[in-house]
C-alpha positions in Angstrom: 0.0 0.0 0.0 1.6 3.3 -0.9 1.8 5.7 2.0 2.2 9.6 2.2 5.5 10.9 1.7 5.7 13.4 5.1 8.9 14.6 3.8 9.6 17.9 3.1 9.7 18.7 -0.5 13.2 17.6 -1.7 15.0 20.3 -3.5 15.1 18.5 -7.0 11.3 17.4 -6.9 10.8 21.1 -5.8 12.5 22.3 -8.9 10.3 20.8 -11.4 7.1 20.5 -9.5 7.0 23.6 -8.1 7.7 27.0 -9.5 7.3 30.8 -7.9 6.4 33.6 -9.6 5.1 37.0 -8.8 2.4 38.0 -10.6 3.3 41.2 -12.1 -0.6 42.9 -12.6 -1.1 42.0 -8.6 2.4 43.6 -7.7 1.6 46.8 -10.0 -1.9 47.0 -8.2 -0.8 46.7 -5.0 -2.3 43.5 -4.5 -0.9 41.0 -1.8 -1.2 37.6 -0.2 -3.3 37.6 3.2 0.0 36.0 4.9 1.9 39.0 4.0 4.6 37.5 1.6 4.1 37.3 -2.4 2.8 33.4 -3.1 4.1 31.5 -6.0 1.9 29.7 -8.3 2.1 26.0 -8.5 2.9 23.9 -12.0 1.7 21.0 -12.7 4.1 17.9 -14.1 8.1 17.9 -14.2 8.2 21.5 -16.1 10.7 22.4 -18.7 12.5 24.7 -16.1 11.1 27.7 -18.2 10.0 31.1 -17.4 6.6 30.1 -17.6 5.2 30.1 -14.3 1.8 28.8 -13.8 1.7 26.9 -17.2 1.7 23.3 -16.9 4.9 21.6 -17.3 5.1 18.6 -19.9 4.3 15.8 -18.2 1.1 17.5 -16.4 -1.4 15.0 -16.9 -5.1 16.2 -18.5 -7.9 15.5 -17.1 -8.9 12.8 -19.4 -6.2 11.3 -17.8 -6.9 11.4 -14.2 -10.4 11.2 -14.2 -11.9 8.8 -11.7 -10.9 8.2 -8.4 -7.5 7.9 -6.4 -6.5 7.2 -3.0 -3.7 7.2 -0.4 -3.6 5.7 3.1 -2.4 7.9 5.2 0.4 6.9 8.1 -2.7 6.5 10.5 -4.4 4.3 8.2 -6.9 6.2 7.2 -7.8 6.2 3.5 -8.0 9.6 1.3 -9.9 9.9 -1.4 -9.0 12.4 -4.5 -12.1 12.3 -7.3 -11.8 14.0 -10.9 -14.6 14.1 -13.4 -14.6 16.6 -16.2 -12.6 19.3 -14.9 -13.8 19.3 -11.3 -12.1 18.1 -8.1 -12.9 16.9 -5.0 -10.8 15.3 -1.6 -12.1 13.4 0.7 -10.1 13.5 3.3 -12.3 11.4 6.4 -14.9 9.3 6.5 -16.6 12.2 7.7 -18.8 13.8 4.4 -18.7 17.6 5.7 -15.0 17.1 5.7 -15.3 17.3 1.6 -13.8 20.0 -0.4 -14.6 20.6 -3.8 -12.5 22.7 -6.3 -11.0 22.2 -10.3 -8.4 21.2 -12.4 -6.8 23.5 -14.3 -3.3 22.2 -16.3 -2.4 19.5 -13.7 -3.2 21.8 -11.2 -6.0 21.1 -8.5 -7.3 23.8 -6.1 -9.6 23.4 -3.9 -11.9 25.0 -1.4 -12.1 28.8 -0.9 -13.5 31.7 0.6 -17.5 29.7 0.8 -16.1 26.3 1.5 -12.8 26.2 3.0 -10.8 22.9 2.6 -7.9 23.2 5.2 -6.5 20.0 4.4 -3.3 21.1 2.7 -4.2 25.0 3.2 -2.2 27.7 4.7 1.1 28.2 2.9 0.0 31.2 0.7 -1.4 32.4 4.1 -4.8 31.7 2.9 -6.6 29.0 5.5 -9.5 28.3 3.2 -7.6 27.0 -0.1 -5.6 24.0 -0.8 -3.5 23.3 -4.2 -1.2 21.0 -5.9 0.8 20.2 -8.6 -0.2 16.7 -10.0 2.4 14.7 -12.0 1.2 11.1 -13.3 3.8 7.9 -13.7 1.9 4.8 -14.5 -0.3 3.6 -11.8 0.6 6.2 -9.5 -0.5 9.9 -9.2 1.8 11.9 -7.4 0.3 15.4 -5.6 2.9 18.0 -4.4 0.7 20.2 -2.5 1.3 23.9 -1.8 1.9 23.2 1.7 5.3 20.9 1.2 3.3 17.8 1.6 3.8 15.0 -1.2 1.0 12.2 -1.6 1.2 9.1 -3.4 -2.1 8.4 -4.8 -3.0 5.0 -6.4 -5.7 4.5 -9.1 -9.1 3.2 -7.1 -11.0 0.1 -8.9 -14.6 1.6 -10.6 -16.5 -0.5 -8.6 -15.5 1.8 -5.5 -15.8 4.9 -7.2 -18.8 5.8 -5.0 -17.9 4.3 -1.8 -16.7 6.3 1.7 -13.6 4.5 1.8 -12.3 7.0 4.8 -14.6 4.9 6.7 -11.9 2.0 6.2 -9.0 1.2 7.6 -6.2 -0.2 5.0 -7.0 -4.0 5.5 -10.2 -3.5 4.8 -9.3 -0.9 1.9 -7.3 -3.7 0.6 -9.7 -6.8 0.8 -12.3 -4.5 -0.9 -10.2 -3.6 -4.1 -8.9 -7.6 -4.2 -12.8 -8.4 -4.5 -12.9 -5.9 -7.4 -10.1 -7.8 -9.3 -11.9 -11.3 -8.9 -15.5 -9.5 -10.4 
């Protein structure tokens, strides 16, 4: 079972995954971050080391590529669920339903929550509490999410035929005898 990297962002993934840029119209209007400090923007996939910051590296998957369900057991056990269909995003990060947060992807890039539904599960380090985002990049099997707040999860495809189900309410050994079943079928 793949587990959550609760590592800090090495340097070289940091590089390609994650790029900051100030944006110039927001400077020039004296715009700034609630925290204080100018946030960068996140790119999605390796990047081409460019000056393009918030364009979608190479390897940013679509969406037609992501769409469905992923998930990631967390070091406690507790299963996360990550959802894509056309365009829009949504974690589940508990079994608990009002924990959702629902958001979009834009360019391998998911944000989610705001302002009218905060989703503080990877919020805070543009200083905003209500908004989470990352940079998705997509090898095989695995989806990899470096979020904003220096957190990199592992997520792993999730069968069909648990597309729908509240696997937070799980714990892994369940989570695994569940997706075995879906093989057999």
């Amino acid at each position: 079972m793949r587990k959550a990297i609760r590592l800090a962002v090495p340097a070289a993934l940091a590089a390609t995954l994650l790029m900051t840029a100030c944006d110039d119209e927001e400077a020039s209007s004296g715009a700034s971050s609630s925290g204080g400090s100018e946030s960068g923007e996140l790119t999605g996939g390796s990047g081409d080391g460019s000056d393009g910051a918030g364009e979608a590296g190479a390897d940013a998957p679509d969406a037609d590529e992501v769409e469905g369900a992923w998930y990631v057991v967390e070091d406690g056990g507790q299963p996360v669920k990550l959802q894509f269909i056309l365009g829009e995003a949504v974690l589940h990060p508990s079994a608990d339903p009002t924990d959702t947060c629902h958001g979009v992807l834009d360019r391998g890039l998911v944000t989610l929550g705001g302002a009218a539904q905060p989703c503080p599960a990877h919020a805070g380090a543009d200083g905003s509490p209500d908004v989470s985002e990352g940079a998705l990049a997509l090898d095989g099997g695995t989806l990899t999410v470096a979020w904003r707040d220096g957190m990199v999860e592992e997520y792993t495809r999730l069968p069909n035929a648990l597309y729908g189900e509240n696997i937070g309410a799980l714990d892994e050994d369940e989570l695994a005898r569940r997706i075995a079943e879906t093989a057999d079928d």
